[in-house]
C-alpha angles and dihedrals in degrees: 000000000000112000105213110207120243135216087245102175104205120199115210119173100348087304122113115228119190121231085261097055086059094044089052083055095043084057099052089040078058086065108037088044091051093049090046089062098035104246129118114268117244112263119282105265141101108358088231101053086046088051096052095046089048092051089053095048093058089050087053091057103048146231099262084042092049090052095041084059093042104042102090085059095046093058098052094046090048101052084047089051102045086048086043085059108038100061092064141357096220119110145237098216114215107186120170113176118211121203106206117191088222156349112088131251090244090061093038104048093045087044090052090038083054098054107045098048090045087059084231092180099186094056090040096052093032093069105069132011093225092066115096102165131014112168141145114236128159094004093298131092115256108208126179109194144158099224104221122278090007120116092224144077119229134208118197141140126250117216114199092185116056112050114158094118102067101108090191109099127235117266113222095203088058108061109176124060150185112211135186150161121215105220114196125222085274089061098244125118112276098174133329136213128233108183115180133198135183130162123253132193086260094049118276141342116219114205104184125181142177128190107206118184109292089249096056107125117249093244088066091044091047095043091046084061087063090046104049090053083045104052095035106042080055084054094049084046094052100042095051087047092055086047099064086048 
């Protein structure tokens, strides 16, 4: 199914970036990641055809292949990140808001929800360069990432389930929402996510957000703001798309 771009407006840092601006990131975040996992970047053109040869050539490798060449780096980021943890609960907050002309929370939300829990792998990997796995196993999600300006890739489990350790608090104007604890290979909480949607006159408002453990450098934090607009402006795409059948 064809995937029509949208005019996403994404705010980072107070600043407001327009969809291009994200799509000029996705494309460099083509090259590094290819060169992260040791294959030959698709050729330099449009950012959606890359992304979706990119996407493939991922696929062709493999999960258990894609782990096998990141696992050196996945078990450096987690024990930083468990020690990272474990000296405080507090958070480093990374938010970036998206303005979509268009769609509704409601569909979003039930689209993403669908997804995720249908371990839907294309649509999981497809959003963001920088995703190499994205699974659900053992009733958790598996996710193999590179979080956003760090040199490492990191390997983690998502429950949806249990969520009581989010310190961000719930928003009332934003009434859907996509929730999630980042649990480390020693089973304890090492972030969480609190995305938050809501509809607006011109179609819906994004408010995503990501609490990473207090001692996170700020280059990780700055380039997981990209991330997140890139990622999820390619999901919103995708769901509205989905939507007009």
């Amino acid at each position: 199914m064809a995937v029509a771009e949208l005019a996403i407006v994404a705010s980072i840092n107070g600043k407001k970036f327009p969809r291009a601006d994200v799509l000029a990131w996705e494309d460099k975040r083509i090259d590094a990641a290819a060169k992260k996992i040791g294959v030959v970047p698709p050729s330099p053109g449009e950012v959606a055809a890359r992304r979706e040869e990119f996407v493939q050539i991922k696929q062709a490798l493999g999960n258990d292949e894609l782990h096998r060449r990141l696992a050196r780096s996945a078990t450096i980021a987690d024990r930083m990140a468990t020690a990272q943890a474990s000296l405080t609960d507090r958070r480093r907050l990374c938010m970036t808001e998206l303005f979509v002309p268009g769609g509704s929370a409601e569909q979003f939300t039930a689209w993403f929800n669908d997804i995720t829990f249908s371990s839907n792998e294309y649509e999981m990997v497809r959003a963001c360069p920088d995703h190499f796995v994205l699974r659900f196993v053992g009733g958790k999600q598996e996710v193999l990432e590179t979080n956003g300006g760090s040199p490492l890739t990191a390997l983690f489990d998502i429950d949806y389930d249990d969520i009581s350790s989010i310190t961000t608090p719930v928003d009332p104007a934003f009434p859907y929402r996509l929730d999630g604890v980042a649990i480390g290979s020693n089973g304890k909480p090492i972030g969480s996510v609190r995305h938050q949607f809501r509809d607006t006159p011109a179609g819906v408002h994004g408010r995503l957000l990501v609490e990473f453990p207090l001692p996170m450098i700020g280059t990780v934090i700055r380039g997981h703001r990209w991330h997140l607009a890139c990622e999820f402006s390619n999901w919103i795409e995708a769901a509205i798309a989905a939507d007009k059948g």
